[in-house]
C-alpha positions in Angstrom: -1.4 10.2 -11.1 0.9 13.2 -10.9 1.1 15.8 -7.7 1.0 19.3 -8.6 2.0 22.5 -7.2 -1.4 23.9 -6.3 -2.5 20.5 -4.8 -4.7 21.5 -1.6 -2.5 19.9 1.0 0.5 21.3 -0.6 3.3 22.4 2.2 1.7 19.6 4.8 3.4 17.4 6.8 1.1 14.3 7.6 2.0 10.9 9.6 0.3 8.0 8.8 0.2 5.1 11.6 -0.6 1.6 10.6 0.4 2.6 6.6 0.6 -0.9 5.2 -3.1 -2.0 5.4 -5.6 -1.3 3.1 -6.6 2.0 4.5 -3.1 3.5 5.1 -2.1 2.4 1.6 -5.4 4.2 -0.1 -4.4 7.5 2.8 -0.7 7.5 1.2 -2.3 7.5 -2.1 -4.7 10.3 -1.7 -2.3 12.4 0.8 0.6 12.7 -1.5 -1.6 13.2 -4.5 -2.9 16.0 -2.8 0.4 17.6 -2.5 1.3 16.6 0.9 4.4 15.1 2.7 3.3 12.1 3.9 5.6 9.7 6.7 4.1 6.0 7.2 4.6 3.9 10.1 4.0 0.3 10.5 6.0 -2.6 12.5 6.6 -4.7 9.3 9.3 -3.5 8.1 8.9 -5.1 4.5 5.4 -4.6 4.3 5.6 -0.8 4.8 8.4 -0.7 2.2 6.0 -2.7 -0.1 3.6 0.2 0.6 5.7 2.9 0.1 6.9 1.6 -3.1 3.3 1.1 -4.2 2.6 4.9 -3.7 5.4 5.8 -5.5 4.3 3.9 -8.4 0.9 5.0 -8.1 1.4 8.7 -7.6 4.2 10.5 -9.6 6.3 13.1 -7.8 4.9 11.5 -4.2 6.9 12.8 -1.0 6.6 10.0 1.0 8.7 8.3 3.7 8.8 5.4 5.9 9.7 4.5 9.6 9.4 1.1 11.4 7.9 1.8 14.8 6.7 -0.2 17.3 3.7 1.4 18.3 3.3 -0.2 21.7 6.3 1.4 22.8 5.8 5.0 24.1 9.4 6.2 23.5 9.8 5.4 19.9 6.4 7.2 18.9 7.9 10.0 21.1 10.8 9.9 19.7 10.1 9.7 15.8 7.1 12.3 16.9 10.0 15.0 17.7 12.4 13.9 14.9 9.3 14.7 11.9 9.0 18.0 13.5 12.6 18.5 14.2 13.3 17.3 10.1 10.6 19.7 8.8 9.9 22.1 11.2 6.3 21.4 11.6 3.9 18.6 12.4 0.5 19.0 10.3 -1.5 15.8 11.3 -1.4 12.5 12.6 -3.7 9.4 11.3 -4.1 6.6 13.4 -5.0 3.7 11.2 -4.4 0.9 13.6 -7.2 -1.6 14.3 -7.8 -5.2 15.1 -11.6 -7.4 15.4 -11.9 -10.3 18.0 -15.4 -11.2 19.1 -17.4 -14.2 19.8 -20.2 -16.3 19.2 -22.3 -15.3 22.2 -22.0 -12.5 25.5 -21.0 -15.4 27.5 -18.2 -17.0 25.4 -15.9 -13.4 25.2 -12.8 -14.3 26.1 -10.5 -11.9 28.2 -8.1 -12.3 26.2 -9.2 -10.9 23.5 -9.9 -7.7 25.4 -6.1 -7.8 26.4 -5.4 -8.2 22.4 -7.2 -5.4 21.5 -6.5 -3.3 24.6 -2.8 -3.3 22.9 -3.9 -3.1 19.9 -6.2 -0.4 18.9 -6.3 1.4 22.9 -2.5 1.6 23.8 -1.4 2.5 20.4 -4.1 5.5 20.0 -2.9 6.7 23.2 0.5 6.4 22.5 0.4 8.7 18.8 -1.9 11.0 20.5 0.0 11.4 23.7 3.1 11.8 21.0 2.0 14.2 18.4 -0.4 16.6 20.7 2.1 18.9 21.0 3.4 19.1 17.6 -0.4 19.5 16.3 -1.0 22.6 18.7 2.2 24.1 17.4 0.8 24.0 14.2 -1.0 26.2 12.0 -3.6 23.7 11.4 -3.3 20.4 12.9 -5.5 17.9 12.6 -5.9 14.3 14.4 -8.2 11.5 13.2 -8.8 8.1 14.3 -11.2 5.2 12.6 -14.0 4.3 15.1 -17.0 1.8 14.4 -20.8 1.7 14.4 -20.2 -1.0 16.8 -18.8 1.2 19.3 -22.3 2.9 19.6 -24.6 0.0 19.5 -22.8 -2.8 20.6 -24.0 -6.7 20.0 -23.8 -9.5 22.1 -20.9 -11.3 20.9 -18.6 -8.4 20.1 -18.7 -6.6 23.6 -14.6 -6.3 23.9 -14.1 -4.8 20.3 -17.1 -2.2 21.1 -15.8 -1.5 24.4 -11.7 -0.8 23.0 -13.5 1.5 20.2 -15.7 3.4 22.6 -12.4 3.6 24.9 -10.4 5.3 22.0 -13.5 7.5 21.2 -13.7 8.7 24.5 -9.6 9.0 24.9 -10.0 11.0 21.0 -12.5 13.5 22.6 -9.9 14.5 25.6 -7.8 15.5 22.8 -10.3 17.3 21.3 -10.8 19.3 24.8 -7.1 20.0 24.4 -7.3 21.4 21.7 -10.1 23.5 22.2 -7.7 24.6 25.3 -4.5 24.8 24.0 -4.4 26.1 20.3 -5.7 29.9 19.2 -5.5 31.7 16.4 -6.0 35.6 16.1 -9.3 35.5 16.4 -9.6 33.1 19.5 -10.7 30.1 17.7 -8.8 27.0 17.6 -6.3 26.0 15.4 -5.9 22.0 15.9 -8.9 19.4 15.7 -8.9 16.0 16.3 -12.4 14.0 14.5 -13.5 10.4 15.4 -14.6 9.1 11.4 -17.3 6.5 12.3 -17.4 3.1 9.8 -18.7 -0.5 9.7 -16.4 -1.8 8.2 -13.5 -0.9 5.6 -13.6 -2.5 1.8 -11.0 -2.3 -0.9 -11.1 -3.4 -4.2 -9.0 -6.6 -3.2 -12.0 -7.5 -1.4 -13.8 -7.0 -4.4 -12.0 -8.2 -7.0 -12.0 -11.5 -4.7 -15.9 -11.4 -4.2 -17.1 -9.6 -7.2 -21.1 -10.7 -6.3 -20.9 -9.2 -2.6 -22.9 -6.2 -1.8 -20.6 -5.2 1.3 -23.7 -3.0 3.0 -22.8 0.3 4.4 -19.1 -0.7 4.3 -16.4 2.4 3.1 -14.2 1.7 0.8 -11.0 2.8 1.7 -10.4 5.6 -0.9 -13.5 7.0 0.5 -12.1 7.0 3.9 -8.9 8.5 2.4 -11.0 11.3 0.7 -12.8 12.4 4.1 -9.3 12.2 5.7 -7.3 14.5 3.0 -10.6 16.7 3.2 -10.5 17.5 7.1 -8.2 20.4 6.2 -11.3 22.2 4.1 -12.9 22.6 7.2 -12.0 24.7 10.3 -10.7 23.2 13.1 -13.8 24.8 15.7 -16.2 23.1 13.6 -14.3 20.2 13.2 -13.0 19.2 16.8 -14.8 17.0 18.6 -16.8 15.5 15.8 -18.4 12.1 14.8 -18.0 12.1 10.9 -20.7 9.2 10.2 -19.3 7.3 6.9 -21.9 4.9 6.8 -25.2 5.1 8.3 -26.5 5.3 12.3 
């Protein structure tokens, strides 16, 4: 696979958080095929290499980039936040692709703990990149902000009542942005220019997890280079019709 010059996100500048997993490493894929210059972050400092080798391999040409980050620390997102748009003069989106599962057996047996986990986790994290790169996205001609929420967080079970309640939490936090945006970012015709999108999954599959369980059906779960494909596409759309949105990748 070989970028080209006319590639549709050709000339964006796109920040990945949580790159070495499954999903980030299908986003970097699919970003900087599409012609865009793409910047993980993870805390694993050899895994995110591994990543960004893999791209690199994958995708001739790739523009892609790496920076360990600790996530739960407000001042480095901050800070590498300003550097990307200090380095290339604009910020074009940010893709938070941080996540974490604890639940339990019944309602009764959820342990606080696990709330405090994923609190950290998939809450403080979100807030962190969003509180970060806000300001870069308005600044730019078309930002865009996405998270990956769950089914779960709109019909919560029994058992999983911390992880539905952290999701619905970063939903909720997602859709102030959106507000922001709506508020803060104009273009000459008085519509705005940024958008942040919730994308709504099961679960995530890659083909690792099906090469290792060829005869599974994995029902209504996205596999990640589908994700990656709504992600790279959020820029087809405008940002008015975009903000705010559920995108629903697997059924209600």
């Amino acid at each position: 696979m070989t970028t080209t010059p006319n590639a549709p996100l050709t000339g964006k500048v796109i920040a990945v958080a949580g790159a070495s997993g499954p999903a980030g490493q299908a986003v970097l894929r699919r970003l900087t095929a599409d012609g865009a210059t793409v910047i993980g972050a993870d805390i694993d400092a050899q895994r995110l290499e591994s990543a960004l080798d893999a791209t690199r391999v994958a995708v001739r040409g790739a523009k892609v980039s790496g920076q360990v980050i600790d996530l739960l620390d407000p001042q480095e997102v901050h800070d590498w936040a300003d550097h990307l748009e200090a380095e290339h003069g604009h910020v074009d989106g940010l893709f938070h692709l941080v996540g974490g599962w604890r639940g339990s057996k019944t309602f009764f047996d959820t342990r606080l703990d696990d709330w405090d986990f994923l609190h950290d986790t998939v809450v403080r994290t979100l807030q962190h990149t969003s509180l970060a790169f806000q300001p870069a996205l308005v600044r730019s001609s078309a930002g865009r902000y996405a998270m990956i929420s769950a089914a779960a967080a709109h019909k919560p079970t029994a058992g999983g009542a911390a992880y539905a309640a952290a999701k619905a939490a970063t939903e909720a936090w997602t859709l102030a942005m959106a507000d922001s945006f709506k508020k803060e970012t104009t273009s000459a015709d008085g519509e705005p220019t940024a958008a942040a999108a919730i994308l709504v999954i099961k679960a995530l599959v890659s083909p690792e997890m099906r090469a290792e369980k060829p005869d599974a059906k994995f029902a209504g779960f996205t596999d990640t280079a589908d994700l990656a494909g709504h992600l790279a596409g959020l820029w087809d759309r405008p940002a008015a019709e975009l903000n705010g949105q559920h995108l629903w990748l697997t059924a209600r």
